[in-house]
C-alpha positions in Angstrom: 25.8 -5.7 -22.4 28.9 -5.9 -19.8 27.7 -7.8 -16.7 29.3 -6.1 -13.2 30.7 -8.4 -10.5 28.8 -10.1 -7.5 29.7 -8.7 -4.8 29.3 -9.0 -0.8 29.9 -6.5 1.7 29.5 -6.1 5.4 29.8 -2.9 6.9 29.5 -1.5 10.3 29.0 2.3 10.7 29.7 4.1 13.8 28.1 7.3 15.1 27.5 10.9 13.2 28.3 9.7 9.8 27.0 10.5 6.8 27.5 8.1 4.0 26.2 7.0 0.5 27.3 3.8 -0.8 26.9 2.3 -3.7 27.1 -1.4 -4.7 28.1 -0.8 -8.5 29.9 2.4 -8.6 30.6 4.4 -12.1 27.5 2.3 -13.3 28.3 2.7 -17.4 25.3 3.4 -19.7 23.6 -0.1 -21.5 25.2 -2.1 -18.3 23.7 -5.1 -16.0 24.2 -4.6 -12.3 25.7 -7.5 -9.7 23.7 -9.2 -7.9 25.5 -8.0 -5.1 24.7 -8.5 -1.0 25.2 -5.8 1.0 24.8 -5.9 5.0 24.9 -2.8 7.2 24.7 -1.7 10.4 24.6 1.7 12.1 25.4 3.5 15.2 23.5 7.0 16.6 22.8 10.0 14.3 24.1 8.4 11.5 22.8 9.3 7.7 23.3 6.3 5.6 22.1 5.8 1.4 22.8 2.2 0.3 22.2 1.9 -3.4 22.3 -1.4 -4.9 23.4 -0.8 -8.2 24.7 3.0 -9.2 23.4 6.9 -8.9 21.6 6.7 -12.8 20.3 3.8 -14.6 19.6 4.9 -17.9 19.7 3.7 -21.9 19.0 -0.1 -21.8 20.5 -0.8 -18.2 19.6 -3.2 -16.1 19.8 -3.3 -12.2 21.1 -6.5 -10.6 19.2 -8.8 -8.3 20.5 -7.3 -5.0 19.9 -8.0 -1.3 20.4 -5.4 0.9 20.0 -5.4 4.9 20.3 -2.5 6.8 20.1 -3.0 11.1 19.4 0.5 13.1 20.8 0.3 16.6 21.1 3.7 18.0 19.3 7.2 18.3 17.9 9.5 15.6 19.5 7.2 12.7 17.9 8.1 9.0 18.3 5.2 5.7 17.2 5.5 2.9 17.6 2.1 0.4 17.5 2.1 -3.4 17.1 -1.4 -4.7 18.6 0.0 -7.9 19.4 3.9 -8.5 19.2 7.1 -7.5 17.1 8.1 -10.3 16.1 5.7 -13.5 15.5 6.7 -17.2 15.2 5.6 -21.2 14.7 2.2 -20.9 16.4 1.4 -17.8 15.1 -2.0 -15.7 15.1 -2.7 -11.9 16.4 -5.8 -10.9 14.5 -8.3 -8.6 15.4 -7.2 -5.2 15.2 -8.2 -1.5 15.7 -4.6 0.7 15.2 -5.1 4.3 15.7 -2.2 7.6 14.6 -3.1 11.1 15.1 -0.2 13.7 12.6 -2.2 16.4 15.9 -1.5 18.8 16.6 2.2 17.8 14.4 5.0 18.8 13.3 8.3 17.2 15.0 6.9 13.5 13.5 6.5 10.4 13.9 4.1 7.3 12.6 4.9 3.3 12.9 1.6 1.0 12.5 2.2 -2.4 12.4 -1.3 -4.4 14.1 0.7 -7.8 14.6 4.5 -7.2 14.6 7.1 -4.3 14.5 9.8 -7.3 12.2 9.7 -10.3 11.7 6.7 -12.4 10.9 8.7 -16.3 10.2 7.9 -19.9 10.0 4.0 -20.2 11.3 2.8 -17.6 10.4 -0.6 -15.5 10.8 -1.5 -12.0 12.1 -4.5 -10.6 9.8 -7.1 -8.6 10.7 -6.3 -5.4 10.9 -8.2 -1.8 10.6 -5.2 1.0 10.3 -6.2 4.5 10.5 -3.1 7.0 10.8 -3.5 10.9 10.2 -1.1 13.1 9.3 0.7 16.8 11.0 2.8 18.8 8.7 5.8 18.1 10.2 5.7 14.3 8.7 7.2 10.9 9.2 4.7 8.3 8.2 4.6 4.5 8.4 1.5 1.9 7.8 2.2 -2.1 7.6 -0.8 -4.5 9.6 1.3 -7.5 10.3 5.3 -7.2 9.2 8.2 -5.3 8.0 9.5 -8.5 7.3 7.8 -11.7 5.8 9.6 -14.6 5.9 9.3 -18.3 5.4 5.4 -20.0 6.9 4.1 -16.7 6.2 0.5 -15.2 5.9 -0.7 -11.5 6.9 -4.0 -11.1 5.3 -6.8 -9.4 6.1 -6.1 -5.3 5.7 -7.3 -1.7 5.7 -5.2 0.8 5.7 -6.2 4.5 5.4 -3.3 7.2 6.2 -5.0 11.0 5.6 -2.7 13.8 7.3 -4.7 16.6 7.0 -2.5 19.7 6.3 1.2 21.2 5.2 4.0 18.9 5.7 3.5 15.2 4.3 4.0 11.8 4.7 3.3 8.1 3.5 4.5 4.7 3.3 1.8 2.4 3.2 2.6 -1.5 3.0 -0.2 -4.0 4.5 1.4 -6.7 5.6 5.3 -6.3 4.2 8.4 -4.2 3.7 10.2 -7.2 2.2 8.6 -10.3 1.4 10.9 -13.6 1.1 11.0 -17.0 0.7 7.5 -18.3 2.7 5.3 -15.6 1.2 2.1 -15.0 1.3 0.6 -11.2 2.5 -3.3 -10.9 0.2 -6.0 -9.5 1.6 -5.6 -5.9 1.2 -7.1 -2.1 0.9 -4.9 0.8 1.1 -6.4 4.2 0.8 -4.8 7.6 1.5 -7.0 10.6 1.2 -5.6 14.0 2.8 -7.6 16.7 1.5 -8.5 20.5 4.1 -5.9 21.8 2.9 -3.0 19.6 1.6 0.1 21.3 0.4 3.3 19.5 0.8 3.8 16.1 0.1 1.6 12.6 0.1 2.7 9.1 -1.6 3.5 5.7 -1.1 1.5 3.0 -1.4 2.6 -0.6 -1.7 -0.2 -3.3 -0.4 2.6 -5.8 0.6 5.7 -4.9 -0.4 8.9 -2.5 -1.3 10.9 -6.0 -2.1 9.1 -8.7 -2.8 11.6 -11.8 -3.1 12.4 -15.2 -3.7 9.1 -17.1 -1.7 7.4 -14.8 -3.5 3.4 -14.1 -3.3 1.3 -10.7 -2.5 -2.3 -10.5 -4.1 -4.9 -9.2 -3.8 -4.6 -5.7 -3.8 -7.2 -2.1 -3.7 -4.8 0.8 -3.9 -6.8 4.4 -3.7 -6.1 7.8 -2.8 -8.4 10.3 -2.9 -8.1 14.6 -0.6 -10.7 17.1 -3.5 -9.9 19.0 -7.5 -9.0 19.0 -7.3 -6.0 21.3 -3.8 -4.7 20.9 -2.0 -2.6 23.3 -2.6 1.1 22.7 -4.4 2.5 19.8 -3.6 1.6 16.1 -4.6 3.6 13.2 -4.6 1.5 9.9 -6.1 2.1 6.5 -5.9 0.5 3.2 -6.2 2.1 0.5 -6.7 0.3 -3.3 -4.9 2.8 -5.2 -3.7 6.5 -3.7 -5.0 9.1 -1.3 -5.8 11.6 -4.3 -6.6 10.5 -8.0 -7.4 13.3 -10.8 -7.5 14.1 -14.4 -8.2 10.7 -16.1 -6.7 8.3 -13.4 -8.1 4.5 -13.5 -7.7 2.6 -10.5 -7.2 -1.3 -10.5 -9.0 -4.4 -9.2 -8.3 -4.5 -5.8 -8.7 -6.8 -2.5 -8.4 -5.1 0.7 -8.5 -7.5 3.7 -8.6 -5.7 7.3 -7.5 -7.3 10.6 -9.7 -7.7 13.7 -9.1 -3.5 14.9 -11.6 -0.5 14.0 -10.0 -0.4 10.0 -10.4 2.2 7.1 -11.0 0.6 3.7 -11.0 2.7 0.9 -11.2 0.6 -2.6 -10.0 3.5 -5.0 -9.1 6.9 -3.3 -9.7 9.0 -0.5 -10.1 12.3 -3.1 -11.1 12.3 -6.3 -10.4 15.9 -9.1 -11.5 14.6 -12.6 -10.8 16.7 -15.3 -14.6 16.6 -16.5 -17.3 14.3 -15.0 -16.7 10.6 -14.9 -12.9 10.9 -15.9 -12.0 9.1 -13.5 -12.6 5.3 -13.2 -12.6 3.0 -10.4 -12.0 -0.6 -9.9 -14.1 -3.6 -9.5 -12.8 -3.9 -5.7 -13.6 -6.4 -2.6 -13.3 -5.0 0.8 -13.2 -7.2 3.7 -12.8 -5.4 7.1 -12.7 -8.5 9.3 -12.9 -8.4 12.5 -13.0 -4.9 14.6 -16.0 -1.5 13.4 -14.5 -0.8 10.4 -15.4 2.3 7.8 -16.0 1.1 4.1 -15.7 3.0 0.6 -16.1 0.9 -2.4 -15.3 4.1 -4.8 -16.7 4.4 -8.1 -17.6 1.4 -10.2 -18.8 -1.9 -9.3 -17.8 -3.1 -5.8 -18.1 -6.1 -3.6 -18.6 -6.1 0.4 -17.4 -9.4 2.0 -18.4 -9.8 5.8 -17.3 -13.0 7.8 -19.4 -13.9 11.1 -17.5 -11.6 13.9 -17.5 -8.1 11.5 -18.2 -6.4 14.5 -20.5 -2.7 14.2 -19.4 -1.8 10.2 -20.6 1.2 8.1 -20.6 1.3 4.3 -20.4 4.7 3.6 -21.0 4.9 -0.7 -23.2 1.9 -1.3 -24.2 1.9 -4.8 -22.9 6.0 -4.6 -19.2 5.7 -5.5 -19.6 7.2 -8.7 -21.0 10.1 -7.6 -17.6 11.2 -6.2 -15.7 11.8 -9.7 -19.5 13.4 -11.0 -20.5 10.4 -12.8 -24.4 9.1 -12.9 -23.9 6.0 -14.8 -25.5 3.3 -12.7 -23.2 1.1 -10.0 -24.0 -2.0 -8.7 -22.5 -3.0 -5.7 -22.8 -6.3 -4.1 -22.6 -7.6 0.3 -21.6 -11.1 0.5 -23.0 -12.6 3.6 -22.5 -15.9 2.6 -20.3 -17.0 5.9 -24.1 -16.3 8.2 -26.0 -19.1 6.4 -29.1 -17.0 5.6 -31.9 -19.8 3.9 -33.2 -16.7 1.8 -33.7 -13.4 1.1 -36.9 -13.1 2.7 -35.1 -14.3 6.1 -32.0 -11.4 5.7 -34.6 -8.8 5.0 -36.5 -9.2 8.3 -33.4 -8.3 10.3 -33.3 -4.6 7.9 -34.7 -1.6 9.0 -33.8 2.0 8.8 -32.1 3.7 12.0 -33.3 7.7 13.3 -31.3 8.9 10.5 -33.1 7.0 8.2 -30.0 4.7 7.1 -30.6 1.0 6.6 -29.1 -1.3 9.2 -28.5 -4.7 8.8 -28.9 -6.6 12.3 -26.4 -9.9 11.7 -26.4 -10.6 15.2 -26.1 -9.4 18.4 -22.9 -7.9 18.0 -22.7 -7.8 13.9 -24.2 -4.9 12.3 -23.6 -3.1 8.5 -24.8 0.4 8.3 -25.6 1.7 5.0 -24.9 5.1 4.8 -27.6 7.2 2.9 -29.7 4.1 1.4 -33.1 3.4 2.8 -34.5 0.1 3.6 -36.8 0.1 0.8 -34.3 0.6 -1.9 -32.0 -2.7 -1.2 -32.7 -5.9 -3.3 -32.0 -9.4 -3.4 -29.8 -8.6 -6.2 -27.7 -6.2 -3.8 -27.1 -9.7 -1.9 -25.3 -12.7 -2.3 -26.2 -15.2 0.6 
């Protein structure tokens, strides 16, 4: 296999441009990418498309382990980063990459970081595992993917992290741990998604997808750590996160992974599986044995189908479980769930002592009265129908 040259580059682009620029140019067939480092930085309406490695990975190619830094500075700026490739195919491997874009002093720009592949990642091949940190404000629109925009046929996510920094004013960010598009049998990585919203944040936030936006066909999540961090309890404005375990719309025969979605201390959405679920015929699709912790904040919880778990720490805030033992239901299935709430952090001596803080509110949904200001609502179960079982304390 012949082994490009290391490389390092810094660049800095002025206004209006519009540039693609590769780190391994005429990238041959069955060849391993430089581990090149590449550092840019961009004036006002400026287009810019770093590639690591070269425009097609295919055969047995192999991407090199590439850092690449992009700095926005002006007005209406638009980056996209490939860690690898425009487009990978065959048996074609990402390299281990470290992609980075802050535009916290730009306004109205926007960033896409793809850890392999802003094109499709097809057939067999892999993705890299990927370092992605994205920084950004200034009213910005910014999107980070683990491995490919698409990936479909016997394709592999790699292994990613994934850190989302709003910094200031109004910005958000899509985070995807392994493609938008997942079909036919491509498999997601095992990936970490972080969202960390600073003290000088004002509207905005993000929704962060351990897998994809569509995940379909037979295509299979990974085991997934979504968390969501605040520099402060209240912050500034209004912030509009969600974690998702595995993509906004599963169907046909999609299985989602095991997945651990931690909120921060603002009003979260935690969904452990999907948001929308098309099965091909009742019960095709199968969802993963998730744990949801909202933290701090009145957060809105759906385990999904199969076998979920329900953490609360003292401080939950006003919290509504919205598919308690129902998650099945959503892909048609009746095989029996059973979901767990760990209360463990209150201290209850026993069962008996948990239940008589229970009751149903005037909708009839069963409210459990932690404290003063900690309360789970239950969503369509009764009082009557929770057991010990349903508990760990």
């Amino acid at each position: 296999m012949r082994h490009l040259p290391d490389d390092t580059i810094t660049l800095a682009i002025g206004d209006q441009q519009f540039e693609t620029l590769f780190g391994d140019p005429d990238f041959p067939t069955n060849a391993r990418g430089g581990n090149d480092t590449i550092t840019v930085s961009i004036g006002t309406q400026t287009f810019l498309d770093l590639v690591g490695d070269g425009a097609t990975l295919d055969g047995h190619s192999h991407g090199g382990n590439d850092t690449l830094a992009v700095s926005l500075a002006g007005f209406e700026d638009t980056v996209i980063v490939d860690g690898d490739a425009q487009s990978m195919v065959d048996h074609a491997k990402g390299g281990n990459d470290t992609l980075y874009a802050s535009s916290k002093n730009s306004v109205f720009t926007s960033f896409s970081l793809y850890g392999d592949t802003e094109g499709v990642m097809s057939d067999h091949a892999k993705g890299g595992n990927d370092n992605i940190v994205g920084v950004f404000g200034g009213r910005s629109s910014n999107t980070l993917v683990g491995d490919g925009a698409t990936m479909t046929g016997h394709t592999h996510g790699g292994n990613d992290t994934l850190l989302a920094f709003e910094a200031n004013q109004d910005g958000s960010a899509g985070l995807y741990g392994d493609a938008i598009t997942m079909s036919d049998h491509a498999h997601g990585g095992n990936d970490v998604l972080t969202l960390v919203v600073g003290s000088d944040a004002e509207n905005g936030g993000a929704t962060l997808y351990g897998d994809a936006g569509f995940l379909e066909g037979d295509a299979r999540g990974g085991n997934d750590v979504l968390t969501a961090f605040f520099g402060v309890s209240d912050p500034n404005g209004s912030q509009s996160v969600a974690l998702i375990g595995d993509a906004d719309t599963m169907s046909g025969n999609a299985r989602g992974g095991n997945d651990v979605l931690i909120g921060g201390s603002h009003n979260d959405t935690l969904v452990g599986d999907a948001l929308h679920y098309a099965p091909s015929a009742p019960g095709s699709i199968k969802g993963g044995n998730d744990i949801l912790n909202g933290g701090a904040g009145n957060d809105q919880l759906w385990g999904g189908p199969n076998n979920d778990k329900f953490v609360f720490d003292k401080g939950s805030g006003l919290d509504v479980i919205h598919d308690f033992d129902q998650g099945n239901r959503a892909v048609g299935s009746t095989a029996p769930e059973h979901d767990v709430i760990n209360l463990h952090d209150y201290g209850f001596a026993s069962w008996k002592a948990l239940l008589s803080l229970i009751s149903d509110d005037s909708s009839g949904n069963a409210v459990i009265h932690l404290t003063t200001n900690d309360a789970i609502t239950l969503a369509g179960v009764h009082t009557a129908d929770l057991h010990a079982r349903d508990f760990t304390i």
